[in-house]
BAMAR-639589 format. One record per atom (N, C-alpha, C, CB): x, y, z. Coordinates in steps of 0.1 Angstrom, whole numbers, plus 5000, padded with zeros to 4 digits. Glycine has a CB too. Layout:
<atoms>
XYZ
...
</atoms>
This chain:
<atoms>
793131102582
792931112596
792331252599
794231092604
791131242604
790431422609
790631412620
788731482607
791031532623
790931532642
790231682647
792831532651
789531692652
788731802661
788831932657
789231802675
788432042654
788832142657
789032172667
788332212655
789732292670
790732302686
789432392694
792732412686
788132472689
787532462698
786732382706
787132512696
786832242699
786032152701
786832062711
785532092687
788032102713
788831992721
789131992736
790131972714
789431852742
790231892755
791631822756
789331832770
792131942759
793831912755
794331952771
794632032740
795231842770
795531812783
797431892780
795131592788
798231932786
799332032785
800431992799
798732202786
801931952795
802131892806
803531992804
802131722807
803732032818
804732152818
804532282811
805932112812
803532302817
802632412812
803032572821
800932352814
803732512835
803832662842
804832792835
804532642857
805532752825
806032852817
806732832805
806632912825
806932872795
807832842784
806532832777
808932712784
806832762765
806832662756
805032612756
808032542760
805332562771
803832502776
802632592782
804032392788
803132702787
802432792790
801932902777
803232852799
802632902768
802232972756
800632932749
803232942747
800832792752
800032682743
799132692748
800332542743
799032662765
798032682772
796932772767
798332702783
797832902770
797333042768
796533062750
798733142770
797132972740
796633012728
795432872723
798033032717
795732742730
794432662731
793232712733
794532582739
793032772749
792132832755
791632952749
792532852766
792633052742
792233172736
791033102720
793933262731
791632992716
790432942706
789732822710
790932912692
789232822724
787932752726
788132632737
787332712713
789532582734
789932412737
789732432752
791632342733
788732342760
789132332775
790132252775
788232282783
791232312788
792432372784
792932232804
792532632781
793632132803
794232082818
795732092817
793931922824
796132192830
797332212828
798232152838
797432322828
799532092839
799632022847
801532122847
799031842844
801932052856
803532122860
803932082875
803532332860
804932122878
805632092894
805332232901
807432042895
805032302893
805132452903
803732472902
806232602895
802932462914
801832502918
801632652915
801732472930
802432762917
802332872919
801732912901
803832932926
802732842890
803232872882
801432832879
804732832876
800732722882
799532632876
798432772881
799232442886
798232822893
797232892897
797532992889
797032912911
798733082888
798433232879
798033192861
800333342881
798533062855
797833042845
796233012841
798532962841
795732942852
794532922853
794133082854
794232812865
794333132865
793733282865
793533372852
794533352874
795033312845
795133452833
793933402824
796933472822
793433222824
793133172812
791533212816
793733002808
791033232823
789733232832
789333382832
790033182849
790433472830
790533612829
789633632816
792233652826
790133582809
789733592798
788333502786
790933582796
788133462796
787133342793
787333232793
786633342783
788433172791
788833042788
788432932801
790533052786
788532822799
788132692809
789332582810
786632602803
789932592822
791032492824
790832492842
792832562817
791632352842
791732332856
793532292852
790532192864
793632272870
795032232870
795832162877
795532312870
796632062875
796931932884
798831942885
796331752874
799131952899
800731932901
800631772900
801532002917
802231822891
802631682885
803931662885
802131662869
804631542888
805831542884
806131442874
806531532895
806731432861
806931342850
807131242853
807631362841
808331242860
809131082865
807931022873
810831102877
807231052878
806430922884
805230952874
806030922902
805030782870
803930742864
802430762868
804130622863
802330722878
800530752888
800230892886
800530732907
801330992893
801231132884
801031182868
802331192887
800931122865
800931122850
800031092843
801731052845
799830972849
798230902849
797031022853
798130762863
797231042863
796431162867
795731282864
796931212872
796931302854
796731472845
795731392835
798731572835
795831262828
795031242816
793331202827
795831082804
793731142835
792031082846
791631232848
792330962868
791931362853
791431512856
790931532845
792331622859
791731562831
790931542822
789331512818
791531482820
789531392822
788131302817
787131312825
788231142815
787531322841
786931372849
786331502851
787431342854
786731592847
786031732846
785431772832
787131842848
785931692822
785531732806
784931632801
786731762796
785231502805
784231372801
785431302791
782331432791
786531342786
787331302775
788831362774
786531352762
789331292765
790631412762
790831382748
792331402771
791131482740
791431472728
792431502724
790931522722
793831542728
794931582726
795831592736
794831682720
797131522734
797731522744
799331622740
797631362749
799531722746
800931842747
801731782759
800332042752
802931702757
803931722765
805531802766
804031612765
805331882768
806831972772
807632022783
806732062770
807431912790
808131912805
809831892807
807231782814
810831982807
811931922806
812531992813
812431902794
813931922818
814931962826
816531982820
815031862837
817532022826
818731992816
820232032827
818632122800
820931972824
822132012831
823232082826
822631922834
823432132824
824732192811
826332212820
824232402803
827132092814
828432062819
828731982809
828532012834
830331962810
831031852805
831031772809
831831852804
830831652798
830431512803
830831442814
830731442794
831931472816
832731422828
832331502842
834231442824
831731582839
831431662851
830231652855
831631812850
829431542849
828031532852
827431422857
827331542841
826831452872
827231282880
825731152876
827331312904
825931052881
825131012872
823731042877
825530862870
823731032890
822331122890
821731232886
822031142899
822431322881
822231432874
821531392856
823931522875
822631262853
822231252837
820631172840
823531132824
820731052853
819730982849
818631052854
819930862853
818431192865
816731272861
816531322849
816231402869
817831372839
817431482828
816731332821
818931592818
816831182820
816631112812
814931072818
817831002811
814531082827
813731002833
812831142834
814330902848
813131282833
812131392828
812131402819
812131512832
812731392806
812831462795
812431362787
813931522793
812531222789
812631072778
811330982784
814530952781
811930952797
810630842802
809530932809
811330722816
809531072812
808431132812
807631132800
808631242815
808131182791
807231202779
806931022773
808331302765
807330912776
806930762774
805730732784
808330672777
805930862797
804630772803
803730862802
804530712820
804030972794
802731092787
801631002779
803531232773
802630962771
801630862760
801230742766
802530802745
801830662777
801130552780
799930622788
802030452788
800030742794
798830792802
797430862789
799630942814
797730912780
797030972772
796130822765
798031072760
797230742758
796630622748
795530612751
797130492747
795030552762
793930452764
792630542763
793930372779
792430692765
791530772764
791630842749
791530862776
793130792744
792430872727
791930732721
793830972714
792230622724
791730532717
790330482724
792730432715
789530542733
788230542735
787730662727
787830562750
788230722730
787630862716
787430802702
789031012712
788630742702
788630662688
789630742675
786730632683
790030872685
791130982673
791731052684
790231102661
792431102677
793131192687
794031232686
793231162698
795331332693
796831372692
797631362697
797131452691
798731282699
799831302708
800931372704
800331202713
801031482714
802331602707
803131632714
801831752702
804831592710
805731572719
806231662717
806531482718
806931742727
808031792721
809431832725
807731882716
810431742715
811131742718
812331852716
811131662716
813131832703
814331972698
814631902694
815332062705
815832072678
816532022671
817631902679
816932132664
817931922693
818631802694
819031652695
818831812699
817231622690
817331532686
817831462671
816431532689
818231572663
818831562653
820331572650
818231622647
820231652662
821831652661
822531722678
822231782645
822931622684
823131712696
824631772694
822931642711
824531842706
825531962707
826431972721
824732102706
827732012722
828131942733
827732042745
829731902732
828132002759
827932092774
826332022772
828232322775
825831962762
824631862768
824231772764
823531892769
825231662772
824531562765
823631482770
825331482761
823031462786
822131402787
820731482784
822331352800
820731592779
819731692773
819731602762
820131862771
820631612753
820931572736
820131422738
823131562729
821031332745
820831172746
819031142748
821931102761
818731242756
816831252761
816331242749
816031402770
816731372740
815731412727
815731342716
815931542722
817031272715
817231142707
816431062710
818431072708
816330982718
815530892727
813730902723
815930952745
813431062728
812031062726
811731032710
811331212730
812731112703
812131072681
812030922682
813831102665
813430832689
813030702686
811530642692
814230612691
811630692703
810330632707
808830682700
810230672723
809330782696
807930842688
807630772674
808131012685
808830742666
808530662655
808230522656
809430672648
808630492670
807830362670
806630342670
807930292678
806430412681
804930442686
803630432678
804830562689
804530582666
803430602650
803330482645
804030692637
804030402640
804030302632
803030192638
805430242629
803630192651
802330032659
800830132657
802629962687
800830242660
799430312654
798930262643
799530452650
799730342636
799330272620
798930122616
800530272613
799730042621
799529902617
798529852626
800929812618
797929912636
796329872646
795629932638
796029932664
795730052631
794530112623
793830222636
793229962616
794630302642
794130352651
794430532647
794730282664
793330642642
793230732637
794130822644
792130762635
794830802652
795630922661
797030932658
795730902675
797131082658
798431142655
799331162663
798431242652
800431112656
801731092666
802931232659
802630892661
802731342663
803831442662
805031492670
803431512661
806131502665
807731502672
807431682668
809331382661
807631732676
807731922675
809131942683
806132022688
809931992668
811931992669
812232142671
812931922651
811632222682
811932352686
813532362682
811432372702
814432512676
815632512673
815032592693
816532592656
816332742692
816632752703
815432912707
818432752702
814632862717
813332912719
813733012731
812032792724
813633112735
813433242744
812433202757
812633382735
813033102765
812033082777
813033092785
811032942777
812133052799
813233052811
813732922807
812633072828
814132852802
814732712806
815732722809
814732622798
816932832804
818032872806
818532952820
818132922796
817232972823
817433042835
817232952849
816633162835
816732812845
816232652856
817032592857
815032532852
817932562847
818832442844
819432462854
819532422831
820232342860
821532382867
822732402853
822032232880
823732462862
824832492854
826032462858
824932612851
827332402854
828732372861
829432432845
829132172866
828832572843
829932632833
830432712842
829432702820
830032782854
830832912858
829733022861
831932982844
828933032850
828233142844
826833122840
828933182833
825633162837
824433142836
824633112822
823533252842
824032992818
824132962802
823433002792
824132862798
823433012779
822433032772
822532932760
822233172770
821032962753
821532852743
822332932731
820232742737
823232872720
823732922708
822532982701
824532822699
822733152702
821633222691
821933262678
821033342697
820733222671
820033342675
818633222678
819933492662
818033352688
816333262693
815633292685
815433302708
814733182692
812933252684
812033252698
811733092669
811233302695
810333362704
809033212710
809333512694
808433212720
807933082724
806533072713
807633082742
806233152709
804733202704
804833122688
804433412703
806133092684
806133032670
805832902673
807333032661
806232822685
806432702688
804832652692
807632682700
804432772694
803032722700
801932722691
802632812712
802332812681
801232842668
801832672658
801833052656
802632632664
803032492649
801932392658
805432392648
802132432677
801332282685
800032292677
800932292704
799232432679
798032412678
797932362661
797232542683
798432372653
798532382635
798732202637
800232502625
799532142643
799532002639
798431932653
801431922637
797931972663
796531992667
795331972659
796432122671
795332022650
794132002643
794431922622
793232182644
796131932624
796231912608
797631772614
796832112596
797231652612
797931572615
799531562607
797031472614
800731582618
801731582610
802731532619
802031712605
803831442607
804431362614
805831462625
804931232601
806431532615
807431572621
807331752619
808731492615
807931802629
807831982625
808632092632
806532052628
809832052624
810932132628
810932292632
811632132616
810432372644
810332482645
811532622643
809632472655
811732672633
812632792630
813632732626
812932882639
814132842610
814832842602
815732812605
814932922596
817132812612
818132742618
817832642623
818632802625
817032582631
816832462629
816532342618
816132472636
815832362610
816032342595
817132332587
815632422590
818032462588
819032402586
820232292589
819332472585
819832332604
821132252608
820432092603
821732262629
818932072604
819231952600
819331882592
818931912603
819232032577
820131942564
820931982566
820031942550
821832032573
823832032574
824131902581
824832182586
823031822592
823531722599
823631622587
822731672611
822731592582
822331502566
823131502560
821231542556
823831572555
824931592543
826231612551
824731722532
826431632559
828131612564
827831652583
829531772554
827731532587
827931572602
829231612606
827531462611
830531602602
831931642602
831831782603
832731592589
831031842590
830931962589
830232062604
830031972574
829331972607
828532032624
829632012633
826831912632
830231892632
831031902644
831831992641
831531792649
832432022637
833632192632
833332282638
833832272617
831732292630
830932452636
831032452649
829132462634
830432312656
830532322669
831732382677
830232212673
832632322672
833632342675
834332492678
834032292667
833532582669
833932672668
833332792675
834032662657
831732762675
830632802685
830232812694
829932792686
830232612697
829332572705
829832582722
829032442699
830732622722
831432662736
831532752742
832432642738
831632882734
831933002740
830233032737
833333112733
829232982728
827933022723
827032972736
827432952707
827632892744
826532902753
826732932768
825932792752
827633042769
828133092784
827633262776
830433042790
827033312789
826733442791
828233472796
825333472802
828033612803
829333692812
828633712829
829733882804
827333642827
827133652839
826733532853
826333722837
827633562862
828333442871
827433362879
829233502882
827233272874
826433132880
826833062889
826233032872
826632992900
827232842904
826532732901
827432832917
826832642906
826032512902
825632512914
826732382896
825732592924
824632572939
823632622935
824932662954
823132722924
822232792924
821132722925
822332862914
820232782926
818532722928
818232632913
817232872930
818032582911
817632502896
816532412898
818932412889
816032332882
814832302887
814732132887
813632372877
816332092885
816831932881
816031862887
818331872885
816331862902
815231802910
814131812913
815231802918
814131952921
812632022924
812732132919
812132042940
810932212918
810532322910
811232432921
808732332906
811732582913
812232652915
810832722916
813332672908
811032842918
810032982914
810333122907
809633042926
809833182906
810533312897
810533312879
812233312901
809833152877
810033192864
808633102858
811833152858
807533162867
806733162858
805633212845
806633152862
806733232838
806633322825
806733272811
807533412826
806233332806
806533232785
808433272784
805133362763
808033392783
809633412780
810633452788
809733492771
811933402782
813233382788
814133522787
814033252782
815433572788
815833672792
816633732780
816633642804
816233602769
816933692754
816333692740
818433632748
815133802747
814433862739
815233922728
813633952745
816133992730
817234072722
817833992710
818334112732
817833872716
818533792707
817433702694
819333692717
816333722701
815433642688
815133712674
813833602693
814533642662
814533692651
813333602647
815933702644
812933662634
811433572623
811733462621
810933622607
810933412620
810933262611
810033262601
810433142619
810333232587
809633192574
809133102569
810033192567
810132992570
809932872566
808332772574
811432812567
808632862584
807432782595
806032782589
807232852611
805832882583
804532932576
804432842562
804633102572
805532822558
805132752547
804832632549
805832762538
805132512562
804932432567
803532422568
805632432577
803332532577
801732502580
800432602566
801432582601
800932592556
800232602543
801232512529
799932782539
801232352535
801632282524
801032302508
801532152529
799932362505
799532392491
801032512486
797632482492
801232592491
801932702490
803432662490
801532782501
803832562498
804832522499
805232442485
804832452511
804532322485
804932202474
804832272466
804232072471
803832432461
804232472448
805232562446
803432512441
805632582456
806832642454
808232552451
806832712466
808132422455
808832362455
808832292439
808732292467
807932282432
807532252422
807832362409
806232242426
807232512409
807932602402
809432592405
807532732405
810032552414
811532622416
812432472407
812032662438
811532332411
811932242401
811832292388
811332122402
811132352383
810232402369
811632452363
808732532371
811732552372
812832672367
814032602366
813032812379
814732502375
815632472373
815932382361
815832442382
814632242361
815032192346
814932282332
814132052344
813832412337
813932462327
815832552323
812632532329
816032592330
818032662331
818532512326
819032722355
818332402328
819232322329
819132232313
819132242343
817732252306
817632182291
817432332286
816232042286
816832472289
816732532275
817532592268
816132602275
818832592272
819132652263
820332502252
819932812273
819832402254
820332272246
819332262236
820532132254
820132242224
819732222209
819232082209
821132242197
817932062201
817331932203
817131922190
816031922212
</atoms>
């Protein structure tokens, strides 16, 4: 499967006014891609357009809300309409509630499900029909490590990101079996330095955060554009995320302990929240239209990400280190 270089492309970006999606924006455009950005916060759409225009780059920009479909439809028809095409489709639009299960009413679980799950389901029903006029193309989800393993104080967060992997491996496969050249990638961010923590509503007490340590939004955005142009099924972003999801693999008992032990006090700050606060469950807030979130302090490198995106380097590493081991494990036996 070849797909475009990313100067060559128009990549359409959904929840783009800050985080995750705003990074992307900003590093698409920086190598060439005309760049449509779409989000609920108008404010957040005009100062990205500006920065990206600043600098040379070419994007327009469409308020959008996920849960409705026609909206959705929209961001991919702007697209085609200003650029003639779309070649890649970035969805990262998400919401979250953070409470105990029992404390979470059902309208609260059923937007985080219908932004975070059936948004990203009508991303791809809105993208398909224009990458399969192209005749190639990318759809790039993304969801989180929680789809691999969720964690408690979220579960209609956790239950969403589950939801999108299943839908995404379906998806790939009916690809496959039509014979249709486009890429279907699941992007499993661990715990990223954006405001999201600062949107969510909260019924802990206290402004939450997620269990650190973070990574910075700029790794998450260097894997979009890397499986952008190098088709890949799945791409776990940062080392702890990785792990946890061979600790989920080999003993989920063992995660739930950890949790147990972490995952409660690891995601309450000391500083005093209500659940009146302004949040973005419903409607878009303001104030946080920015890549990054408030714990810079807390992020650290990632390694393993690099070797992901230079699989020559990787498999032989994986290959010497088999080497070495059968070699420890027959040489020193008499033959």
């Amino acid at each position: 499967m070849q797909l475009k270089p990313i100067s060559q492309q128009v990549v359409a970006i959904v929840g783009a006014s800050s985080g995750i999606g705003r990074e992307s924006a900003l590093q698409f455009a920086k190598k060439g891609a005309k760049v449509v950005v779409a989000a609920r916060s108008q404010s957040g759409l005009e100062s990205l357009v500006s920065e990206i225009k600043l600098f040379g780059g070419e994007s327009v920009a469409i308020v959008a809300d996920v849960s409705e479909f026609d909206q959705v439809k929209a961001i991919a028809d702007k697209a085609v309409e200003v650029y003639g095409r779309l070649d890649t489709w970035v969805h990262s639009a998400a919401t979250g509630v953070l409470a105990p299960f029992d404390q979470i009413t059902p309208e609260e679980f059923k937007r985080v499900i219908d932004v975070n799950l059936t948004g990203q389901a009508y991303g791809a029903m809105a993208a398909l029909p224009h990458l399969k006029k192209e005749g190639r193309g990318a759809l790039i989800h993304i969801s989180s490590v929680e789809a691999r393993r969720s964690i408690p104080l979220q579960s209609p967060y956790s239950a969403s990101k589950h939801g999108v992997e299943g839908m995404l491996d379906s998806l790939r496969v009916e690809l496959q079996h039509e014979g249709w050249p486009i890429s279907v990638t699941n992007i499993l961010p661990s715990v990223i330095n954006t405001p999201f923590y600062n949107k969510v509503r909260t019924k802990l007490g206290v402004k939450p955060t997620g269990v650190p340590p973070y990574y910075q939004p700029s790794i998450v955005a260097e894997a979009i554009l890397y499986v952008a142009e190098h088709p890949t099924r799945d791409f776990i972003v940062g080392d702890v995320g990785k792990v946890l999801d061979i600790m989920q693999r080999i003993s989920p008992v063992l995660v739930d302990n950890i949790l147990l032990l972490i995952g409660f006090a690891g995601q309450r700050t000391n500083e005093q929240k209500s659940e009146d606060a302004p949040n973005n469950v419903f409607e878009p807030i303001t104030g946080y239209d920015t890549v990054e979130g408030d714990f810079g302090n807390l992020t650290i490198p990632t390694f393993t990400d690099w070797l992901d995106m230079n699989p020559p380097v990787k498999w032989g590493a994986v290959a010497l280190a088999a080497a070495l081991g059968l070699g420890a494990l027959f040489g020193g036996k008499d033959t």
